[in-house]
C-alpha positions as CSV (number, residue, x, y, z in Angstrom):
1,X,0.0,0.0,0.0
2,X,1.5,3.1,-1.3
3,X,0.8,6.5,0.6
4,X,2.7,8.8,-1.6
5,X,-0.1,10.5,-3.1
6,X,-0.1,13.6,-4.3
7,X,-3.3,15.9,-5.5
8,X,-3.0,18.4,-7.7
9,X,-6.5,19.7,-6.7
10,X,-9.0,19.2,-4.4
11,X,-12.3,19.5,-4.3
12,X,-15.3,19.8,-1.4
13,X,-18.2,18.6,-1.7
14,X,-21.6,19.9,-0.1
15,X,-21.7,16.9,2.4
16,X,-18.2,18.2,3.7
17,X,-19.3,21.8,3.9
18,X,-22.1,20.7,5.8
19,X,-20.1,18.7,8.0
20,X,-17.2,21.6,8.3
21,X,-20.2,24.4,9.2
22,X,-20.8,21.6,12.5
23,X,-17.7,22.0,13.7
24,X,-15.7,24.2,16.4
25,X,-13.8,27.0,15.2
26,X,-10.7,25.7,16.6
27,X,-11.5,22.2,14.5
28,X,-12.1,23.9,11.4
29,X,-8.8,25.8,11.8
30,X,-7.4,22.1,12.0
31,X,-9.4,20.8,9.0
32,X,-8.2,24.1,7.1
33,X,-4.8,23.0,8.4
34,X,-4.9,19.5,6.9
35,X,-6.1,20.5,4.0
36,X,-3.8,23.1,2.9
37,X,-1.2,20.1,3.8
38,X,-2.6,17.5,2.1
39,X,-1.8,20.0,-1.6
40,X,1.4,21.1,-0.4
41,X,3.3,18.2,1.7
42,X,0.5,15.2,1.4
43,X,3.0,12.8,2.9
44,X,3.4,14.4,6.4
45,X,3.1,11.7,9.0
46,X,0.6,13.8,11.2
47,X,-2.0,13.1,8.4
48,X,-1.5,9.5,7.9
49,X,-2.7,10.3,4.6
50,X,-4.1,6.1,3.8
51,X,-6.4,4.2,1.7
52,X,-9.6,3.2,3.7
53,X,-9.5,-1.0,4.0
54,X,-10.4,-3.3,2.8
55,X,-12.0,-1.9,-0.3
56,X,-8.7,1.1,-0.6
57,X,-12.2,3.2,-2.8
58,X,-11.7,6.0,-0.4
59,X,-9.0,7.3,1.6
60,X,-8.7,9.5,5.1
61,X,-6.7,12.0,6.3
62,X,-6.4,12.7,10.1
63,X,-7.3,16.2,11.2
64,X,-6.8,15.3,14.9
65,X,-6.8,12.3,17.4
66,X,-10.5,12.0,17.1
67,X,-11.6,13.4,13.5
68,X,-10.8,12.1,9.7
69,X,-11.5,13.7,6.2
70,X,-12.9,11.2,4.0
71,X,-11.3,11.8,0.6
72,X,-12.4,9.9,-2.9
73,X,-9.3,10.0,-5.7
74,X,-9.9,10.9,-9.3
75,X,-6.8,10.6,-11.3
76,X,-4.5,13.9,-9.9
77,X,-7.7,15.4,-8.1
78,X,-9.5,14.1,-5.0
79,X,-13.1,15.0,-3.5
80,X,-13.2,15.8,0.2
81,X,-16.1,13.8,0.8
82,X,-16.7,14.6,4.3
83,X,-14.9,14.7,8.0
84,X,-16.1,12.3,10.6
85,X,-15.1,11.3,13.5
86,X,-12.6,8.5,13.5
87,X,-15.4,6.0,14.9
88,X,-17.3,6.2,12.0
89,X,-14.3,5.7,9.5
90,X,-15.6,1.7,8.5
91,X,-18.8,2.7,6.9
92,X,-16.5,4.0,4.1
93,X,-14.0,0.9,3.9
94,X,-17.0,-0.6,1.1
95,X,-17.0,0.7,-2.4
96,X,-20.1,2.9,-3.2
């Protein structure tokens, strides 16, 4: 499993801006945080930037100890799905 991925782009979807409206300020400076990080140095080991098993359709990014952006790859590009907390990470692990 390979986790040197870079995006050229990416982009949110309305499901993650709902999501991001929900949270704290101080967690949407995080989320702003890991996303600016996953264009610009997408293998940093605080994001353990990592295909979602066992179906590797969707990946996650962490944003903290407790929350995860749920990201879909297209070619260079990747949709930011939505950010959840890390409980609810294994609904994604099936292809949609």
């Amino acid at each position: 499993m390979t986790r040197a991925r870079r995006f050229a782009s990416l982009d949110l979807t309305a499901r993650f801006d709902r999501s991001y409206r929900r949270l704290s300020a101080s967690l949407q400076r995080q989320c702003d945080e890991a996303l600016a990080q996953l264009l610009t140095e997408p293998v940093a080991p605080g994001l353990h930037l990592k295909p979602i098993r066992p179906s590797n359709h969707y990946w996650e990014a962490r944003v903290d100890r407790g929350h995860r952006l749920i990201l879909l790859p297209v070619g260079d590009a990747a949709y930011v799905i939505d950010i959840v907390v890390h409980d609810d990470i294994a609904k994604w692990s099936v292809p949609r």
